[in-house]
N, C-alpha and C positions, 0 to 999 in steps of 0.2 A: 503146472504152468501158472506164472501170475504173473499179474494187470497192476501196472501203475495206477493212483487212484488220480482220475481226474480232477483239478480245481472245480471248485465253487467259482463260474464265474461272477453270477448275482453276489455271494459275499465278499470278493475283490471289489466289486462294481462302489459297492457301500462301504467298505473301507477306505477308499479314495473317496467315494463323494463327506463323506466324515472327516477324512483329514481335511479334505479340501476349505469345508464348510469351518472348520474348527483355524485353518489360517487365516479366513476372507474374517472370518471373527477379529482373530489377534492384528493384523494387518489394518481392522478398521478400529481400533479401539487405539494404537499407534498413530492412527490418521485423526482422529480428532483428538489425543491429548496433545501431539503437534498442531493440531488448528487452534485448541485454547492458548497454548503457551504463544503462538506468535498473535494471536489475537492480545493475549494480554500485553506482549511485550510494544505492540504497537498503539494500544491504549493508554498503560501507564507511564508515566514520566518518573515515577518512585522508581519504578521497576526496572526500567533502564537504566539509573545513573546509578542505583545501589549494586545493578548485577556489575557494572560497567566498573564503579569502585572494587568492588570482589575479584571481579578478573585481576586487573590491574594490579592491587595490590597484591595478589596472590602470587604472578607473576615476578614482583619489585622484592617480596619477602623470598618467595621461593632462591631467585638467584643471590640474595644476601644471605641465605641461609645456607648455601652448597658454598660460597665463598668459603666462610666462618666454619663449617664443619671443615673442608678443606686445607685452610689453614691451622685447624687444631690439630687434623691427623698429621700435617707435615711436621709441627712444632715437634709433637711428639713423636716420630721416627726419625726424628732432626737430634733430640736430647738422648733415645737410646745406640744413636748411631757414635754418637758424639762417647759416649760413655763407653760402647765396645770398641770405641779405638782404643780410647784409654787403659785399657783393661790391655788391650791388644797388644799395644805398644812395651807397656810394661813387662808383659807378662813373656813378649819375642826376647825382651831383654834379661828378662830373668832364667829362662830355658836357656838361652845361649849361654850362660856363665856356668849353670850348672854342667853343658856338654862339652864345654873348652877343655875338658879333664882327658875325653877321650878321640885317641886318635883313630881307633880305628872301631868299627860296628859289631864286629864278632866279638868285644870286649863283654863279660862276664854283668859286670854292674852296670851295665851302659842299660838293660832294659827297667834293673829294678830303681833307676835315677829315673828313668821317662815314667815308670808310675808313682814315686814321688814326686816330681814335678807336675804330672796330672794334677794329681790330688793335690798340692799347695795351691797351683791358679782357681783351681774349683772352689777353695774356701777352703780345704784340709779336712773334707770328712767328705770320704767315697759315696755316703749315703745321704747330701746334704738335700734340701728339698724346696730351692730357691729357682731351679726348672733351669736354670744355666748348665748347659751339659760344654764342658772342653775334652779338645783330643788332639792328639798327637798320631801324629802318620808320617811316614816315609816311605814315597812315591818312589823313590829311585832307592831302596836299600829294604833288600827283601830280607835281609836277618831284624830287621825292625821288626815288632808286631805293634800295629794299633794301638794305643790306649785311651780309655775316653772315662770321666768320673762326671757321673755316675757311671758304670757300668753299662750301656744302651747301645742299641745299634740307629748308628749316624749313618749308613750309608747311604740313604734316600733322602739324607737332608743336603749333601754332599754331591752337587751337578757336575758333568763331567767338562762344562767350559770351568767351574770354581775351580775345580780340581787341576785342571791344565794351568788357568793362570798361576795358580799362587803357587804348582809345581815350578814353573817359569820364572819364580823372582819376584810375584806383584801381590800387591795385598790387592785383595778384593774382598768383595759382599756382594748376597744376594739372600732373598726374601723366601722362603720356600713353607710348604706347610706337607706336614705328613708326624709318620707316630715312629715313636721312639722307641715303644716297647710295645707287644704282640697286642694287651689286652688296655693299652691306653687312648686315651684321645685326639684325637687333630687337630697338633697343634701348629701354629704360624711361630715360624721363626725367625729371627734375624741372622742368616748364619757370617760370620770374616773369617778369612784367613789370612795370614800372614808366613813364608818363608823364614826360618830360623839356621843361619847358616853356622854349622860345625867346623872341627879339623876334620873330619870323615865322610863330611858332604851336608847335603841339607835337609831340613825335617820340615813339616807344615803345623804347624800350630794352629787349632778351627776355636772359635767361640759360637756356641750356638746360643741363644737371647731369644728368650720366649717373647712373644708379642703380646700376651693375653690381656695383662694390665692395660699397656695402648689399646687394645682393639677395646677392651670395655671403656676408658674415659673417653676415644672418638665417639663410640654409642652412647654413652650419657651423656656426651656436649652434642651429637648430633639429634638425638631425642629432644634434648631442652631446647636446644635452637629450633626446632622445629616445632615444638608445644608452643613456645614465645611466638614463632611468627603465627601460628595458627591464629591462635587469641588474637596478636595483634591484627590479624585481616577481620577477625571476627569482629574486633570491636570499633575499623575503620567500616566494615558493613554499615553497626550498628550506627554507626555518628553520620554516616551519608545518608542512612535509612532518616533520621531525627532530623537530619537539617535538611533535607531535601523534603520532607513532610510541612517543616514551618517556612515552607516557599512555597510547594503544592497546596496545600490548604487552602490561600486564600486565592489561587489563581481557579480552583474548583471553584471558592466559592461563586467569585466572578461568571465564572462559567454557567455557571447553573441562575444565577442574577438574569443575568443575560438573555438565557433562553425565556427565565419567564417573561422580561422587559418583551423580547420578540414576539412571544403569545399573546401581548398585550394587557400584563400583568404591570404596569407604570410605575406604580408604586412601591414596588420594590427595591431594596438599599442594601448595600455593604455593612458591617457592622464593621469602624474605626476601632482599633486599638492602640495604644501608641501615638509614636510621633517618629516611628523608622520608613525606610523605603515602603513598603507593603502598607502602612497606612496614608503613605501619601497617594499612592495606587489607588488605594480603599475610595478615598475622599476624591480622588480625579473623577474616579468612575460613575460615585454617588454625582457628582456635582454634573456632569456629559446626561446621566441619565435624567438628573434635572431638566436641565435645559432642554433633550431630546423630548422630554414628556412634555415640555411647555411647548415647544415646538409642534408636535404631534394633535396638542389637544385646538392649537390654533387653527393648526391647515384643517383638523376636521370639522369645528365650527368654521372655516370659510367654506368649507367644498359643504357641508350642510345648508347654511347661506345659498349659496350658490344653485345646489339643487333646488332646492325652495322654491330659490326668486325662478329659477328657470319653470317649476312645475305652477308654482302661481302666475305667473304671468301666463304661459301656455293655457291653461283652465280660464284665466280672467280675459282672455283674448277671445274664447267661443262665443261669448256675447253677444260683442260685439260685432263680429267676425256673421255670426249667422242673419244680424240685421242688416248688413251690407252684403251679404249672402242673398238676403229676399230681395232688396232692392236691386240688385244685378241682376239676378234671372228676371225680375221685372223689365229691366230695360232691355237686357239682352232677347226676351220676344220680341220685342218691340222694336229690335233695332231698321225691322225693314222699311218702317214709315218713316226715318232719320235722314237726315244727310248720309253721305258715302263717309264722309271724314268722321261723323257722330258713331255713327251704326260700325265702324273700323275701332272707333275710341270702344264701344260698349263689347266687341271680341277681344281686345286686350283687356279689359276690367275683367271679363268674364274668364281667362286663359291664367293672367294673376292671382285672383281669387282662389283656383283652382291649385297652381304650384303652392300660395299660400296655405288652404285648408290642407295640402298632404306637408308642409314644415312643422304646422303643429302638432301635427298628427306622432311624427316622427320626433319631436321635439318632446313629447309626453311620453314614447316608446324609452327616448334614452335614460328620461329621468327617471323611468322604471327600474332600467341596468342600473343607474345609480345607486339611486335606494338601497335596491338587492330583493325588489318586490316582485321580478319577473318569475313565472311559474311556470315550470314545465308539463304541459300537458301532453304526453308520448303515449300512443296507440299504435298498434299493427297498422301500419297502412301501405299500398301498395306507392311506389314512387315513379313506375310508369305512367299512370292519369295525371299527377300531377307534373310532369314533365311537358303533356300533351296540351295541358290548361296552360301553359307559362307559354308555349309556342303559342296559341291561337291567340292569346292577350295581346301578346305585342307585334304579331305579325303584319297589324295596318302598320306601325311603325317601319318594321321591315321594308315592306314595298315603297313606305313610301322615302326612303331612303338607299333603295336598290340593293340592301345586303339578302343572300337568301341562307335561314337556318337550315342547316343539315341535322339531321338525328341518328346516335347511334344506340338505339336501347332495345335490350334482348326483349324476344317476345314472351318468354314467359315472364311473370309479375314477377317482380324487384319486392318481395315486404320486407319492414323494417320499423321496429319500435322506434316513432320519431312525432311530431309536434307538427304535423302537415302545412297549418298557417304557416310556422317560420321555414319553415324548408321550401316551402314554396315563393315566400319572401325573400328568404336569400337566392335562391334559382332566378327570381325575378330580377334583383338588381342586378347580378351578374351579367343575364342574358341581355338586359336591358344596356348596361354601360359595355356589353361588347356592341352591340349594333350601333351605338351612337360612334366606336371611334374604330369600329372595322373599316373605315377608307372603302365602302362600296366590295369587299370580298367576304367569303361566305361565314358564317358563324357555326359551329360547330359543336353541338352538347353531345357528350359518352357520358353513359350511367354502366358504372360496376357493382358487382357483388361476391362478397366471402364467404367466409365461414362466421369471420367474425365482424365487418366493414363494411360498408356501403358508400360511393364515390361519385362524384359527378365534377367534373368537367367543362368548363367552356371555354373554346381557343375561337381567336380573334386573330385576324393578318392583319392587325393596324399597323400605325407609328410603334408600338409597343411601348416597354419602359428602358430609362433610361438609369445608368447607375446612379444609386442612390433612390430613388424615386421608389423600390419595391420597399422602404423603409415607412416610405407618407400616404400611399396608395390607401392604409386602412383607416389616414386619419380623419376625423370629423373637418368637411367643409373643406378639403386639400382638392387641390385640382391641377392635374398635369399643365395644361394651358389655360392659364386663368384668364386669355383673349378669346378662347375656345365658346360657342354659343353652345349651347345643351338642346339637343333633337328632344330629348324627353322631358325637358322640365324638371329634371328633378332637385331634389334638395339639397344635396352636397352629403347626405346621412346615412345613404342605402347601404354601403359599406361598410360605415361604422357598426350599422344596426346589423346588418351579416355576420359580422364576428364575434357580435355579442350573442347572437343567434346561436352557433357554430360555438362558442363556450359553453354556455346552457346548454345543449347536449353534450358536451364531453366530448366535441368533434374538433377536429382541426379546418381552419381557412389557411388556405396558402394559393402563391401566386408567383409568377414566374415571367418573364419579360425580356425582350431585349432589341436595341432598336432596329426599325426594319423588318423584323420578324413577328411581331406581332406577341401578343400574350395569350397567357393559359391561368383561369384559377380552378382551383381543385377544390370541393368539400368535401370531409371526409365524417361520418359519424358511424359511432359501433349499429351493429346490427340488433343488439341489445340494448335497451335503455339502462346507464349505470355500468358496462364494462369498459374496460381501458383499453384503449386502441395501440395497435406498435407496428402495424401496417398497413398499404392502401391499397385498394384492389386494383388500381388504376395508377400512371405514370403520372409525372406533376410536368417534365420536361418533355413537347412533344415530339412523337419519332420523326418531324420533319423540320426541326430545329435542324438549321445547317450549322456545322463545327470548320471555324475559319480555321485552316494552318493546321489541322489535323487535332484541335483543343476544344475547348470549351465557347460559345459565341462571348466574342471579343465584351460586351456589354449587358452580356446577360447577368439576373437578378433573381433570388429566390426568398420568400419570404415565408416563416412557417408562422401562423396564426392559429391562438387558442389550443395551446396545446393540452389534453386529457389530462385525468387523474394523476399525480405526480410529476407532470412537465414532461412525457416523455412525447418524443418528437417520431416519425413517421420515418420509417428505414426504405426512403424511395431505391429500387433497384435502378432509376435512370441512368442510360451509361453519360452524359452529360452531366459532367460535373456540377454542383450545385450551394449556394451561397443560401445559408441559414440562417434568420435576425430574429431574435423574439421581441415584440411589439407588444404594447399595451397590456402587460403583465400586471 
């Protein structure tokens, strides 16, 4: 008894995972030489217009070249057709004189006339070796026998439509290819026949017409024409490759001009050659990056200027500022022994003084953004307690305004590598400028956290914004109602100084608005000091934005600010559609 032997399953298992591994190979080495070639094709302009010429003319050559070989092979099946009439015609007329002798077929010499007449049309020698084979046949007269000189058998060269027509009375032709004798070649022939009519009836007279000569000078004119167009596409490559190079040259060079001009490399220039198109190019360009570098070096000694006088004057204002400082808290104890009108006068001295010292304050903050002197001090720190400090600051303001803060912040600690002063600073303006224009409804801070982001929130049911307005909201000293009196005093900066806050960390400010409904701003910073953010843990659009008509609020506004590393902007999931501007870039 025997046992089939069981498969190896484990060495099937690894045979397949081997093939497998060995096509995920070949499949990925196909995947990136296809990524380089359209990577290249979309990079270079050489490489397009030369591939693009090559096509083209391959195309334009190709079909002039099937033309041109087509017409050579016609010509010449044109001259040997032309030459077996001739042959044909002659030769019907010379067999019929020779057969007008006999009346009848059973006649004695009637066969050894058909094999001299063979052999006369053939050239006169039965063994001649010029590959033209004639014969002689009689379809309807069986005392006939064949004759063909050379000697060969024709009857595979001989179709049975040829055979019918030309038995019928009609000269015909037809193209056939086969062997004439056991141990020769295949060859293409031209066969005609022509009806030769007797007193005893009729005979068919064939020419067979080798083709081999035609078929070789088609292939030698079709070879050449096709070597010619070859070369010639190859050296329309080459002159598209040359002249498309003295076009790209200098538009690279441009190119790369350019990039340095943008890094701030000013000084650099085209080198002119000439006095064609591309040096006037040259010289435009040289002459725009003049002018831009003169331009450039202006506005940066004004806004230098400008800083300056801003940070000098801020510095030369403490001076004086702190002697009319002492002098007002002088009078301001003192205001109780005063008139009501005096001692009223020295609470506004005293309330001024105070909005004043926080303008320069914030006035010397900006000039720091300016410079580029601001320094990020980012530590673990938790963002719960500072949450907690920013409520209890402003909360006399609250009351004494009637808005009440709500808080939504998880009980476990929020940490987060961040600059606690400015995040508390920015928390402060915010919560601050929503109480002042909450219209008496509540104020609302959420603080989130990721994996990688950390978020906060404050929504306001004020007047909100109005379109266009989430565009100025971040500017310095902008004020929705410039009739609007200020509950807090403040300076017209807290905002600007927020987003410059929110930049210095790699954080985004954004805000959201629309009338009636009140606003939301959002801050977003990584949870890491130094990574690049791409989402918020937290909505920007809140879930109680009502959507008029089943859309988006008819007036709403979304402004993204300070966006991270690279410009990249924050992928809110809100289903509330949302209006994105970038500001003070």
């Amino acid at each position: 008894m025997t046992t089939s032997p069981i498969p190896d399953l484990d060495t099937t298992s690894r045979r397949r995972g081997a093939g497998w591994e060995l096509w995920r190979g070949l499949s990925g080495r196909v995947a990136r030489l296809l990524a380089g070639l359209h990577q290249t094709w979309r990079r270079s302009l050489q490489v397009r217009v030369v591939t693009i010429t090559l096509v083209a003319s391959s195309l334009l050559v190709g079909g002039f070249a099937y033309l041109i070989a087509d017409k050579i092979t016609s010509i010449l099946l044109d001259n040997a057709k032309t030459d077996v009439q001739l042959r044909l015609t002659s030769g019907a007329e010379y067999a019929a004189k020779q057969f007008s002798l006999y009346s009848q077929a059973q006649e004695a010499q009637l066969q050894e006339t058909i094999d001299g007449t063979v052999n006369y049309l053939a050239g006169g020698d039965p063994q001649q070796t010029s590959g033209v084979v004639v014969a002689i046949t009689a379809e309807n007269e069986d005392a006939i026998q064949p004759r063909t000189s050379p000697a060969v058998d024709i009857r595979s060269l001989i179709s049975p439509e040829l055979r019918a027509a030309v038995a019928g009375g009609h000269v015909a032709n037809q193209i056939r290819t086969g062997r004439v004798t056991a141990d020769g070649p295949t060859t293409k022939y031209l066969v005609y026949g022509s009806p030769v009519p007797t007193r005893f009836g009729q005979v068919e007279l064939y020419y067979f017409v080798p083709l081999t000569l035609q078929d070789q000078t088609a292939g030698q004119a079709r070879a050449t024409v096709v070597g010619t167009g070859a070369a010639l596409v190859l050296l329309l490559g080459l002159l598209a490759a040359l002249v498309t190079r003295l076009v790209v040259t200098p538009v690279r060079v441009a190119a790369r001009t350019a990039q340095r001009l943008s890094a701030g490399l000013l000084d650099q220039r085209m080198a002119v050659n000439g006095e064609d198109d591309l040096a006037l190019l040259a010289a435009s360009f040289n002459q725009m990056a003049t002018n831009l570098q003169r331009q450039i070096l202006r506005l940066e000694e004004m806004s230098r200027l400008q800083r300056r006088f801003t940070s000098d004057v801020s510095h030369e204002l403490r001076t004086p500022l702190t002697t009319v400082r002492m002098a007002a808290d002088l009078i301001f104890a003192e205001r109780d022994e005063f008139d009501p009108a005096v001692a009223r006068s020295a609470e506004l001295l005293q309330a001024e003084l105070d909005r004043f010292e926080e303008l320069l304050t914030d006035l010397l903050e900006i000039s720091r953004f300016d410079a580029g002197f601001a320094v990020l001090d980012a530590e673990p720190t938790d963002l719960v307690p500072v949450v907690h400090r920013v409520v209890d600051r402003l909360s006399g303001l609250a009351e004494r305004v009637g808005v009440a803060i709500e808080l939504d912040v998880p009980a476990a600690p929020v940490i987060a590598e961040i600059d606690p002063r400015r995040v508390e600073r920015v928390l402060r303006n915010l919560v601050g400028n929503a109480v002042e224009h909450g219209e008496g409804r509540p104020v609302r801070i959420t603080l989130g956290m990721d994996e990688t982001a950390v978020a906060l929130t404050v929504r306001d049911h004020g007047v909100g914004l109005k379109p266009g307005e989430e565009k100025l909201v971040f500017n310095r000293f902008w004020r929705a109602d410039p009739s609007r009196a200020r509950q807090t005093g403040g300076t017209g900066l807290g905002l600007s100084i927020s987003l410059e806050d929110a930049r210095l960390h790699g954080g985004w400010l954004e805000a959201w608005g629309a009338p009636g409904q009140g606003a939301q701003f959002r801050l977003t910073v990584p949870a890491r000091a130094g990574d690049r953010l791409t989402t918020s843990p937290l909505r920007l659009v809140p879930a109680d934005a009502t959507l008029p008509f089943g859309g988006a609020p008819a007036s709403s506004g979304l402004l993204a600010i300070g966006p991270g590393p690279g410009g990249a902007l924050a992928v809110d999931p809100a289903p509330v559609p949302e209006q994105r501007a970038e500001v003070g870039s």
